[in-house]
MITI-209186 format. One record per atom (N, C-alpha, C, O, CB): residue number from 1; x, y, z; atom name. Coordinates in nm, 4 decimals, padded with zeros to 6 digits, always signed. Glycine has a CB too. Layout:
# MITI-209186
NUM:X:Y:Z:CA $
...
//
This chain:
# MITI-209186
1:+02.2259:+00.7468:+00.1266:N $
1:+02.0865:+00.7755:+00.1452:CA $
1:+02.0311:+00.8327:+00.0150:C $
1:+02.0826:+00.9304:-00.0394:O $
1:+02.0653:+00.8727:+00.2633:CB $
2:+01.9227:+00.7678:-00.0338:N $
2:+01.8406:+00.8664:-00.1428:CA $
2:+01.7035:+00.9301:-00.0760:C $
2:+01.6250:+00.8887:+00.0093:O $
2:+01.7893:+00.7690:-00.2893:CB $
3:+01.7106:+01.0298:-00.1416:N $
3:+01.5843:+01.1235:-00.1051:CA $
3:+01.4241:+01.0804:-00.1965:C $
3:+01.4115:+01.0654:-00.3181:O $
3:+01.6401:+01.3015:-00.1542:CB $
4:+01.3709:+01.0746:-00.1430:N $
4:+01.2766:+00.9815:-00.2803:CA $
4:+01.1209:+01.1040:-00.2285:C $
4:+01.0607:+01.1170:-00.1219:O $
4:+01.2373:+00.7093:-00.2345:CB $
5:+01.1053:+01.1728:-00.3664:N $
5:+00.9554:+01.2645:-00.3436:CA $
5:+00.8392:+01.1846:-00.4389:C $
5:+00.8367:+01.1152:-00.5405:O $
5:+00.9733:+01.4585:-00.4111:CB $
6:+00.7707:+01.2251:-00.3662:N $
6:+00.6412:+01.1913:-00.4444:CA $
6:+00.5517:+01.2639:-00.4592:C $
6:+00.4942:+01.3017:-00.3571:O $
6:+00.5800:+01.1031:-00.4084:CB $
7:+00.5010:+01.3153:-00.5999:N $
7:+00.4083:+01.4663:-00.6319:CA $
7:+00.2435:+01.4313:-00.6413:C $
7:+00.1894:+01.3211:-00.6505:O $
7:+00.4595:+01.5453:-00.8089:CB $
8:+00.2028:+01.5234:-00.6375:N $
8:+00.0444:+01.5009:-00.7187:CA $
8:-00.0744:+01.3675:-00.6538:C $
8:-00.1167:+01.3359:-00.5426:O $
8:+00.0903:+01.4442:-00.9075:CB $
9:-00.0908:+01.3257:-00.7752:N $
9:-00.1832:+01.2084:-00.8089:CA $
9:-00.0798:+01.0467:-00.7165:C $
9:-00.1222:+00.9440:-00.6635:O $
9:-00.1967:+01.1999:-01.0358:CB $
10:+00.0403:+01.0924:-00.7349:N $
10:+00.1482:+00.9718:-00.6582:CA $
10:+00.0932:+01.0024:-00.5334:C $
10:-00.0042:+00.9439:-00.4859:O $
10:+00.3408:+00.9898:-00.6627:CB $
11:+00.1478:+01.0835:-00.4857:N $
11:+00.1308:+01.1263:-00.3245:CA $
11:-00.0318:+01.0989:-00.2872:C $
11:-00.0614:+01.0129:-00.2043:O $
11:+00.1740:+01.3146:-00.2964:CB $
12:-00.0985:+01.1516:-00.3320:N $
12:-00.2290:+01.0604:-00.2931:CA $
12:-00.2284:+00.9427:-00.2716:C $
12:-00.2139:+00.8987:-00.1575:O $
12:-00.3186:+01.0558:-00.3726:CB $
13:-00.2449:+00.8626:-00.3826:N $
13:-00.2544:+00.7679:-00.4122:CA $
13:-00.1561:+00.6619:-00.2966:C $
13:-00.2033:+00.5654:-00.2365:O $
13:-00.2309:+00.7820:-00.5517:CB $
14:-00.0071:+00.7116:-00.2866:N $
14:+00.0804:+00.6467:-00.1700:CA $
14:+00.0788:+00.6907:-00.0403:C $
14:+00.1551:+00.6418:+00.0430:O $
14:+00.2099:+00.6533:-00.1956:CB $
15:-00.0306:+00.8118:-00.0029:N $
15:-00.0308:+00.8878:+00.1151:CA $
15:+00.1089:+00.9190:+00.1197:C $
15:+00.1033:+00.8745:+00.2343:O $
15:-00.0871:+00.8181:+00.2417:CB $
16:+00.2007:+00.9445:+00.1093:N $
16:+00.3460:+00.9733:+00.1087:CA $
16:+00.3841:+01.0943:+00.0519:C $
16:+00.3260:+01.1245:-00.0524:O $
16:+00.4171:+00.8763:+00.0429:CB $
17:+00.4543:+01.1584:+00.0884:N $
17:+00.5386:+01.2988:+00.0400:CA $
17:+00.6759:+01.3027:+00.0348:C $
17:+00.7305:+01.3882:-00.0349:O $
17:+00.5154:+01.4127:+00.1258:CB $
18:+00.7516:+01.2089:+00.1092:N $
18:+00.8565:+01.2367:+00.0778:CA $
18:+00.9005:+01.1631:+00.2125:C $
18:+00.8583:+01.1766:+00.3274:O $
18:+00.8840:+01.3826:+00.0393:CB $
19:+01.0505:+01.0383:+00.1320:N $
19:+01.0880:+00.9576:+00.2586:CA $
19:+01.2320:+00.9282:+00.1940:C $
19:+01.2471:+00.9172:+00.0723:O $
19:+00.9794:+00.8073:+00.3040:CB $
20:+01.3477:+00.9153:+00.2972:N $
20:+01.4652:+00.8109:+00.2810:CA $
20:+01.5072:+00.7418:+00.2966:C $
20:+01.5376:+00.7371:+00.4158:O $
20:+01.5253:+00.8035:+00.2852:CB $
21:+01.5448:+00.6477:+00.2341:N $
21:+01.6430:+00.5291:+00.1985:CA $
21:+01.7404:+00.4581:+00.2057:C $
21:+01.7862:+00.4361:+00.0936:O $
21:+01.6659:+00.5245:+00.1477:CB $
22:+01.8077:+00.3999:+00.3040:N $
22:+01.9424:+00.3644:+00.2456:CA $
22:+01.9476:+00.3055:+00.1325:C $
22:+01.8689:+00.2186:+00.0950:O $
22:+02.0127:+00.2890:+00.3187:CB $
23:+02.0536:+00.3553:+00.0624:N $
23:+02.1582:+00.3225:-00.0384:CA $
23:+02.2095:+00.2161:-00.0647:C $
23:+02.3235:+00.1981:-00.0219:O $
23:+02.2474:+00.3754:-00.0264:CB $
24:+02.1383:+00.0996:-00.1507:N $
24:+02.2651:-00.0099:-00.1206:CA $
24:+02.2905:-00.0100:-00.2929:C $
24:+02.2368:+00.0661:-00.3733:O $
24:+02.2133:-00.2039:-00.0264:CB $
25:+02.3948:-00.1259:-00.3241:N $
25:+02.4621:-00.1502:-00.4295:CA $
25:+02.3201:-00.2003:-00.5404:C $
25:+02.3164:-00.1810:-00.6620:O $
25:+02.5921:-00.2675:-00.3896:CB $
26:+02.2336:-00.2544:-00.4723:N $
26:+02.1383:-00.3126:-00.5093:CA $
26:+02.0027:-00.2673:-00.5594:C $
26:+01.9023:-00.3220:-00.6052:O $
26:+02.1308:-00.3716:-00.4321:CB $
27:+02.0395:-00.1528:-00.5331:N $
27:+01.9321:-00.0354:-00.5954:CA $
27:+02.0330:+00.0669:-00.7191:C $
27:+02.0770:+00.1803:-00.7000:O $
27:+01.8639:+00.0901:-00.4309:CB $
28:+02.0455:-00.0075:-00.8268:N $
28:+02.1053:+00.0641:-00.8941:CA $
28:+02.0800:+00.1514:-01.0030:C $
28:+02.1739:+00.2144:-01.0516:O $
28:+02.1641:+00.0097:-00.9145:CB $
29:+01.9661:+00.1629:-01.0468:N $
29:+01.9118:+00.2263:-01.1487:CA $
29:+01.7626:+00.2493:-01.0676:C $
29:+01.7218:+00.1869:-00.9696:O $
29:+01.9180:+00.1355:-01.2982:CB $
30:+01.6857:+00.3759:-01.1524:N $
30:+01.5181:+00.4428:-01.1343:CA $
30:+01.4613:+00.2713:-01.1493:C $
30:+01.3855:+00.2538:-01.0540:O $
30:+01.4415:+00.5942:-01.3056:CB $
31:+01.4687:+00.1725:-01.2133:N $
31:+01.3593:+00.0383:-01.2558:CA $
31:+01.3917:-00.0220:-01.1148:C $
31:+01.3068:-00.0686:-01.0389:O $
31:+01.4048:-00.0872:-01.4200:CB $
32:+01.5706:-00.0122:-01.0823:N $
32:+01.5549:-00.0933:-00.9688:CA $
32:+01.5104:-00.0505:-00.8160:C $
32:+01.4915:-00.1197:-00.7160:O $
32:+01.6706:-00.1471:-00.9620:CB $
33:+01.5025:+00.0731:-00.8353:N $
33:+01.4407:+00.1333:-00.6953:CA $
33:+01.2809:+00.1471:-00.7037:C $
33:+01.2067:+00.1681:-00.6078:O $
33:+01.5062:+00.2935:-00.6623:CB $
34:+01.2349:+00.1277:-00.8659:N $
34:+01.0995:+00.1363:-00.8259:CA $
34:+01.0584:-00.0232:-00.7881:C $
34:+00.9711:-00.0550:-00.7073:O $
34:+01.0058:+00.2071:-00.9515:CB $
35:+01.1638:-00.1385:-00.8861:N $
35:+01.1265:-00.2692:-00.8219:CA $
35:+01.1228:-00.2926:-00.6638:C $
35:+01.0318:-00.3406:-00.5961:O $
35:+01.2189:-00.3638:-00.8732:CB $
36:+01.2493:-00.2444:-00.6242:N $
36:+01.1834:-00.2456:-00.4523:CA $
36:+01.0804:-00.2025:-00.3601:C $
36:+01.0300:-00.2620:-00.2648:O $
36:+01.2455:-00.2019:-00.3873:CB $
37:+01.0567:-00.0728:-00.4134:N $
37:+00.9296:-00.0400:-00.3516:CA $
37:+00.7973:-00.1168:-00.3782:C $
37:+00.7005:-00.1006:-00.3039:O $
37:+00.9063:+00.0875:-00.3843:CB $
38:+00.7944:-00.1899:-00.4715:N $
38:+00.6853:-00.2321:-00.5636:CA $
38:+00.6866:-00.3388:-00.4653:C $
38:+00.5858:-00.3451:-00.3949:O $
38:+00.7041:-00.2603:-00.7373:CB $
39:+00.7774:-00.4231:-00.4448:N $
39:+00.8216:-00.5183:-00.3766:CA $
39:+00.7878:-00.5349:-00.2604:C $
39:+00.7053:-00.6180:-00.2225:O $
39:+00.9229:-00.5200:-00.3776:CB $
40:+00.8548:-00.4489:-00.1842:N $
40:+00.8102:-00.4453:-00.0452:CA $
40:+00.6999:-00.3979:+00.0004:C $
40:+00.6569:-00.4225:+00.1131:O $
40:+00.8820:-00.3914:+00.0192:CB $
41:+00.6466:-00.3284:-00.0803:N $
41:+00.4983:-00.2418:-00.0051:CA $
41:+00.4055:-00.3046:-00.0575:C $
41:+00.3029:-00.3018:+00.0105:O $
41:+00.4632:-00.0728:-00.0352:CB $
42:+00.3964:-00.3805:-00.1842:N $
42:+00.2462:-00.3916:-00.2139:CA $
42:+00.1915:-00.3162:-00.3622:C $
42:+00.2387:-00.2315:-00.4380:O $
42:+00.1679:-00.3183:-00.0812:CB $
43:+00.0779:-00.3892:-00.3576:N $
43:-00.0036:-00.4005:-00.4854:CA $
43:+00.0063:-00.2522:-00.5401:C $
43:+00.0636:-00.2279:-00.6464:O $
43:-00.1694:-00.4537:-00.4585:CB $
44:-00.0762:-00.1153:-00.4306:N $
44:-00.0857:-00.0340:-00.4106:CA $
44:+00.0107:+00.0348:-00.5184:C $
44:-00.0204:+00.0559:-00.6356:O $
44:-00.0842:-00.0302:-00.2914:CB $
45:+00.1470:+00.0695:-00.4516:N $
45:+00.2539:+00.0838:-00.5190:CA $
45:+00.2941:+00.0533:-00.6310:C $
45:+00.3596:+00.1304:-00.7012:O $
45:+00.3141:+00.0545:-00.4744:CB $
46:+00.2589:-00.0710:-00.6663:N $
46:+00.3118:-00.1560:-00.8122:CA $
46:+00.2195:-00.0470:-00.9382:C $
46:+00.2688:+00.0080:-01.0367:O $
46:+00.2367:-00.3804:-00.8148:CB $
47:+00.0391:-00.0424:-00.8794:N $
47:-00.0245:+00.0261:-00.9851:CA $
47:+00.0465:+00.1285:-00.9833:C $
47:+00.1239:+00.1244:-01.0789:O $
47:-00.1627:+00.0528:-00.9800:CB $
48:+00.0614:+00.2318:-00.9139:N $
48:+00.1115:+00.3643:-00.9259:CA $
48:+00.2217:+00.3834:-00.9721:C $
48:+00.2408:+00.4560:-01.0697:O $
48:+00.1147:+00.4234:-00.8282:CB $
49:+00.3187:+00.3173:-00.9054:N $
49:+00.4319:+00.3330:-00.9829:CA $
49:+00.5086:+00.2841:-01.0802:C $
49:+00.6224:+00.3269:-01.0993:O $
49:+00.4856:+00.3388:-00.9351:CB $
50:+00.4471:+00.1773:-01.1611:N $
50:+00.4779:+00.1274:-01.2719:CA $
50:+00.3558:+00.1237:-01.3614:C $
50:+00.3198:+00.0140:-01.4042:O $
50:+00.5377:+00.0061:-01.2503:CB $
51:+00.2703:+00.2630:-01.4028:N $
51:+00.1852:+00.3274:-01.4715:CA $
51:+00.3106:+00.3709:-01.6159:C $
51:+00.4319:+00.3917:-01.6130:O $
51:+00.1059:+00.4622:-01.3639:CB $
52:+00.2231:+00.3703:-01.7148:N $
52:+00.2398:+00.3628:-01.8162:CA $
52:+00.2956:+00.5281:-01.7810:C $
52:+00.2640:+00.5844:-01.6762:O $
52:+00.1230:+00.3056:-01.9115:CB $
53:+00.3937:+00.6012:-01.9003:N $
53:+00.4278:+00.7513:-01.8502:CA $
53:+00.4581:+00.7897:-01.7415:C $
53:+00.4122:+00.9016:-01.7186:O $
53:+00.3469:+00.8285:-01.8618:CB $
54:+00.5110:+00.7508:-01.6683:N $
54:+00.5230:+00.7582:-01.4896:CA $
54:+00.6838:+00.8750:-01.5819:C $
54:+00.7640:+00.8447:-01.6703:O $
54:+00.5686:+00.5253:-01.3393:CB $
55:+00.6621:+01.0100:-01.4976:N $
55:+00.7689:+01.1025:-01.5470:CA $
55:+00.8388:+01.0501:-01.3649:C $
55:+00.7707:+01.0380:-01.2631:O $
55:+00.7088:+01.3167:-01.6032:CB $
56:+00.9473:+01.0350:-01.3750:N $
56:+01.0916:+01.0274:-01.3086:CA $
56:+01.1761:+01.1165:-01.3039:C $
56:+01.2682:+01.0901:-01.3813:O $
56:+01.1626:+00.9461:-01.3521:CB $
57:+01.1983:+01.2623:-01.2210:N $
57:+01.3849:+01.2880:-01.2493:CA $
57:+01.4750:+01.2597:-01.1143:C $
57:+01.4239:+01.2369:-01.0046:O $
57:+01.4267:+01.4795:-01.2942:CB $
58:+01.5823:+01.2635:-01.1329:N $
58:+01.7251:+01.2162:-01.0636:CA $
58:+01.7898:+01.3740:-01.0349:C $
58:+01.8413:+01.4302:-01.1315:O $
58:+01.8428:+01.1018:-01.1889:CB $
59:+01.7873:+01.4325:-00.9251:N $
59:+01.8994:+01.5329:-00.9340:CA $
59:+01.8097:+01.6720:-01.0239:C $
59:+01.8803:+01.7359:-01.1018:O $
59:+02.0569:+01.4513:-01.0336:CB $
60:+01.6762:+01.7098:-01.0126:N $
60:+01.5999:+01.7570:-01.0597:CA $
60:+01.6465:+01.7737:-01.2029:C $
60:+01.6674:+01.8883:-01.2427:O $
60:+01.5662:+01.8513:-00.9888:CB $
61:+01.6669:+01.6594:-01.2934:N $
61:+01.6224:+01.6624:-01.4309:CA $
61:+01.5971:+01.5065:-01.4659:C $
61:+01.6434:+01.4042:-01.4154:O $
61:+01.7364:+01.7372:-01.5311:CB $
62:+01.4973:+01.5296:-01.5819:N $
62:+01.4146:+01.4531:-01.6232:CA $
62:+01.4524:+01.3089:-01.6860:C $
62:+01.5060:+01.3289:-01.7951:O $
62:+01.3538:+01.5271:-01.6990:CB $
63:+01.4441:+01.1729:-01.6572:N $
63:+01.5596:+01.0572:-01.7077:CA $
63:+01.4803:+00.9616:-01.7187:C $
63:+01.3752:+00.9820:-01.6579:O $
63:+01.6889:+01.0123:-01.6127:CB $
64:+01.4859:+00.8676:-01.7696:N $
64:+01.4233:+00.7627:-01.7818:CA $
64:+01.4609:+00.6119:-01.6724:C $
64:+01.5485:+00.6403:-01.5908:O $
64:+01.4450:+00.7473:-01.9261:CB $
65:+01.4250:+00.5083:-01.6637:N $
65:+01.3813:+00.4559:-01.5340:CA $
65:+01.6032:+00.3512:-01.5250:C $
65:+01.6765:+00.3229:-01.4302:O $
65:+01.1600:+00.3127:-01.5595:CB $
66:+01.6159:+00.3357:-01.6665:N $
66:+01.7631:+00.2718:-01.6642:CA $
66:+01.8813:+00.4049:-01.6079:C $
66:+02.0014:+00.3882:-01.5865:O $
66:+01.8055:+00.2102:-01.8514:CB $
67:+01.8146:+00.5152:-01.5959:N $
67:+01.8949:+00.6231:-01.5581:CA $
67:+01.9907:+00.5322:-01.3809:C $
67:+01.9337:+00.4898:-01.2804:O $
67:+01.7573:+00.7954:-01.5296:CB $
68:+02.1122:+00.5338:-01.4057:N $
68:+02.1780:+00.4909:-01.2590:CA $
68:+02.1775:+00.6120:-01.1526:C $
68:+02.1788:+00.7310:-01.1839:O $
68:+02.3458:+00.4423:-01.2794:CB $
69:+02.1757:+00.5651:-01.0324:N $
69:+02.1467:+00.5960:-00.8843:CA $
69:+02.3117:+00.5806:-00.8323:C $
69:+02.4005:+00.5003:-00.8610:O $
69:+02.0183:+00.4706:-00.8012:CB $
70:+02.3062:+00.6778:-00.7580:N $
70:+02.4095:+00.6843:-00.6425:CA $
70:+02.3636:+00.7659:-00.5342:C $
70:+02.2677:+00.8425:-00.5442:O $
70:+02.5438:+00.7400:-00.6862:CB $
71:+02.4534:+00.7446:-00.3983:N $
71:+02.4356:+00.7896:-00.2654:CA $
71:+02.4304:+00.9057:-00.2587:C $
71:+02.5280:+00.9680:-00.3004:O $
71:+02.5164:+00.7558:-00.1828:CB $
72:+02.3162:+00.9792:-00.2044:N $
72:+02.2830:+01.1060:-00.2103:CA $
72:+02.1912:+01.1753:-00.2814:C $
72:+02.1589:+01.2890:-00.2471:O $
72:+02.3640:+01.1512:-00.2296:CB $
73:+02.1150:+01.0866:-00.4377:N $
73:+02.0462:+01.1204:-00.5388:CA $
73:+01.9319:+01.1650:-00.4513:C $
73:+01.9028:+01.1412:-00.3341:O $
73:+02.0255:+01.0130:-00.6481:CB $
74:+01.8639:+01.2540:-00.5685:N $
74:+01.7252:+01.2608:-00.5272:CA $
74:+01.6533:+01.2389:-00.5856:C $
74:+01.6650:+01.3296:-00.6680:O $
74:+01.6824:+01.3409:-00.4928:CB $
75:+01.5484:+01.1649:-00.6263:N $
75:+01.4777:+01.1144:-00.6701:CA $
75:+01.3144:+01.1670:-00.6938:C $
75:+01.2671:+01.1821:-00.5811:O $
75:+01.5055:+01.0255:-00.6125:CB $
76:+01.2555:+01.1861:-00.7538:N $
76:+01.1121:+01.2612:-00.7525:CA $
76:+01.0106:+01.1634:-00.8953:C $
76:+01.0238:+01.1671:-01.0176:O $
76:+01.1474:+01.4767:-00.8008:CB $
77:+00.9367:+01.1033:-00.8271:N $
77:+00.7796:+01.0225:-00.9553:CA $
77:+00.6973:+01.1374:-00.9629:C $
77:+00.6709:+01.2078:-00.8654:O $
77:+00.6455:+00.8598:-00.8801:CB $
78:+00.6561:+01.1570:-01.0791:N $
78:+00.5266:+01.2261:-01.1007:CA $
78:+00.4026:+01.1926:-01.2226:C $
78:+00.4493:+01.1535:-01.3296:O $
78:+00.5735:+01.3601:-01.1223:CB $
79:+00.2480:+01.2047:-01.2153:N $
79:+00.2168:+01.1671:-01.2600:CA $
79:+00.2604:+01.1713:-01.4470:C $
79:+00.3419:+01.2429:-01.5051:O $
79:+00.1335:+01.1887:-01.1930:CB $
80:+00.1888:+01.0882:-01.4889:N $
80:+00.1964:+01.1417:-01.6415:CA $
80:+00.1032:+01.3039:-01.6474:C $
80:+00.0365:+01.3607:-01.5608:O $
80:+00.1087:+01.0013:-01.7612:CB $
81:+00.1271:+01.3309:-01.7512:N $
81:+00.1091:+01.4703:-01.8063:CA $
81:-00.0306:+01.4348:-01.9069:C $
81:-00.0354:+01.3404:-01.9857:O $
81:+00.2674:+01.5343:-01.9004:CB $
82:-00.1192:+01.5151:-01.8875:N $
82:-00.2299:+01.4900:-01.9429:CA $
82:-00.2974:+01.6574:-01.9845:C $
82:-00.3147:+01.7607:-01.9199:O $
82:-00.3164:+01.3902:-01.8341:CB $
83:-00.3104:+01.6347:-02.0606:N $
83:-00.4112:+01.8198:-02.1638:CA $
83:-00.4586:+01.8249:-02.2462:C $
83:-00.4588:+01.7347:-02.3300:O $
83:-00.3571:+01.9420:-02.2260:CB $
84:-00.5133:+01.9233:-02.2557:N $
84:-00.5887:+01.9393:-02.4261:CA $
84:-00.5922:+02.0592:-02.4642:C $
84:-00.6389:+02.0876:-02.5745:O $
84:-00.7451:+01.8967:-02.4500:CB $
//
């Protein structure tokens, strides 16, 4: 099972806060779990979560999207970071 959160501007945007997953072999990396969601849900999803800066961590630290997945991870999208 992965734990998958969604913060901020995500969680709006997906009405979602936080849902799980089974685990398969086939979700093996952050690109390939966001390809499924992208996949199965819709347009919606695709903008949001394959936004330019989309911050990702695994296991609360910070990784980039080839970072690999295993059973039990937790997973958290958040928007990009924006200031002045």
């Amino acid at each position: 099972m992965i734990e998958v959160l969604y913060f901020a501007r995500i969680r709006e945007d997906l009405d979602v806060e936080r849902e799980q997953l089974e685990w398969t072999g086939g979700i093996s990396d952050v690109a390939a779990l966001i390809a499924y969601l992208c996949d199965e849900r819709g347009a919606a999803w695709s903008t949001t979560l394959r936004q330019e800066n989309l911050l990702v961590s695994v296991n609360q630290a910070m990784v980039n999207t080839d970072h690999q997945l295993a059973d039990g991870d937790e997973v958290a999208f958040f928007p990009p970071v924006t200031g002045g």
